[in-house]
C-alpha positions in Angstrom: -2.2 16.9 -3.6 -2.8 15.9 0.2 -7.2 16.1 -0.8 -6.3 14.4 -3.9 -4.3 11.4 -2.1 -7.1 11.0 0.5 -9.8 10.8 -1.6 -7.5 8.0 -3.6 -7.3 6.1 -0.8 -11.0 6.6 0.2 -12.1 5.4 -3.1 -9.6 2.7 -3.2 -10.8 1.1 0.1 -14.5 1.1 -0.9 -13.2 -0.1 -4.7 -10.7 -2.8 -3.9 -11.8 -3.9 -0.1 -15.4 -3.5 -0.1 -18.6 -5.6 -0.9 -19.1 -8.6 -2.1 -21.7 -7.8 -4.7 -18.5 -6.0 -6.3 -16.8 -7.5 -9.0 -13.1 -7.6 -8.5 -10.9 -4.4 -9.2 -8.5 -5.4 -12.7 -4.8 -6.0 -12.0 -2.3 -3.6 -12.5 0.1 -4.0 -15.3 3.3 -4.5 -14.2 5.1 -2.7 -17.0 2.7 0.5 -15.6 4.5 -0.1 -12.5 8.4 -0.7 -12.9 9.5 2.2 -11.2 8.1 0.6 -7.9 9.6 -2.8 -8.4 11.7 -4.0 -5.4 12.3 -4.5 -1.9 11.6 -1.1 -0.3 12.5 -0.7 3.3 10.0 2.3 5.2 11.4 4.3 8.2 8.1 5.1 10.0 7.0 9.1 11.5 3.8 7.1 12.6 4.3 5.1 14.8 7.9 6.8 15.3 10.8 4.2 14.9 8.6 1.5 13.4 9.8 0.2 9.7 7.7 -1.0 7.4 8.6 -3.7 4.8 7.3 -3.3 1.0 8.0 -5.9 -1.5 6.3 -5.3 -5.2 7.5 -7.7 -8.2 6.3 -9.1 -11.5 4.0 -12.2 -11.4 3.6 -13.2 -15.1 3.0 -9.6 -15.9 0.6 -8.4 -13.0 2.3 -6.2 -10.4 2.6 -8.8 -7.0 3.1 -7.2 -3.2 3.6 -7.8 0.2 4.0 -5.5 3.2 6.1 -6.5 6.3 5.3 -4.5 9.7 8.8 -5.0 11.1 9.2 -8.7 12.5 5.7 -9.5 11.8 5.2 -12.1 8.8 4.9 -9.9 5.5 0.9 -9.6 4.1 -0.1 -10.3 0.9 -1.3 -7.1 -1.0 -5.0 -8.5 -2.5 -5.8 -4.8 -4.3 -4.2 -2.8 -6.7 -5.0 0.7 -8.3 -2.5 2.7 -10.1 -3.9 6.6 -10.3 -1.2 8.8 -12.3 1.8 8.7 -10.2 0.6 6.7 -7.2 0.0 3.1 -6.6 -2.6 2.4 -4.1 -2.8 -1.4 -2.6 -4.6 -2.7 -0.1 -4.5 -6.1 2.7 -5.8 -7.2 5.5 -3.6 -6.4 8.6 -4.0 -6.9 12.1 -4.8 -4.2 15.1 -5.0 -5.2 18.6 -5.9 -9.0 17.7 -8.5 -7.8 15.2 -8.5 -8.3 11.6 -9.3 -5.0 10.0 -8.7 -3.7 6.1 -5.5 -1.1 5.3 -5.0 1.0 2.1 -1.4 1.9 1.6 -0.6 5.0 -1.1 2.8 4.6 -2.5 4.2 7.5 -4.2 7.9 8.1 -5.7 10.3 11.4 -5.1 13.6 10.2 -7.3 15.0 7.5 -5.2 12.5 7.8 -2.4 9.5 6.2 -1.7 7.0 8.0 -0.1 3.8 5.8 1.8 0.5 6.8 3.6 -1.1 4.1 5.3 -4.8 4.1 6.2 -6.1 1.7 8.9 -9.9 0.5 8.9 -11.4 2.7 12.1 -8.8 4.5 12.9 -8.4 8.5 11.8 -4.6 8.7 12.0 -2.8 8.1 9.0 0.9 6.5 9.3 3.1 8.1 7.4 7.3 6.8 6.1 10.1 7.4 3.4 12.6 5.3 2.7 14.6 3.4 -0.7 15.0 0.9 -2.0 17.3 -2.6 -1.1 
């Protein structure tokens, strides 16, 4: 399951943050996604004590996000990609002043929702749980 969320997340950064050439990746239905509708607040393991912010409505049927790194203004999620029971999005976030490209894989376990977050050049992969507002 961890190979098969990597390579997810591998694929969905060169699908939905990639080239130009590339056309854009289709929206996600939002009726494919319900179960991840909501405000869902993320305690952090990586970087320990940090709490990430994910917000994913309906926009005229296409599933809409944003993710909040604690007090920092939320980022607009510009990629989705829903793969069986994992939703995958992707924005632009910033590291050390830089503007670099980050995949976050959302999975559910009952009330609990699970996230990986991978950051352009960096090898570690932040990890948090948490539920929903």
């Amino acid at each position: 399951m961890a190979l098969r969320a990597f390579w997810t997340s591998t694929l969905a950064i060169s699908c939905l943050a990639g080239s130009v050439v590339a056309a854009p990746a289709p929206a996600v239905d939002a009726a494919q996604a319900s179960a991840f509708m909501g405000t869902w607040v993320i305690a952090m393991t990586n970087p320990q004590g940090a709490t990430q912010t994910v917000k994913i409505w309906d926009e005229k049927g296409v599933l809409a996000a944003s993710v909040q790194l604690g007090r920092f203004p939320p980022r607009e999620v510009t990629g989705t990609l829903k793969d069986g029971e994992m939703l995958v999005l992707t924005h632009t976030a910033f590291e050390n002043g830089k503007q670099i490209r980050s995949v976050v894989s959302l999975t559910l376990n009952g009330d609990v929702m699970n996230l990986a977050q991978m950051l352009e050049f960096s090898e570690t992969i932040k990890r948090g749980s948490g539920k929903k507002n």
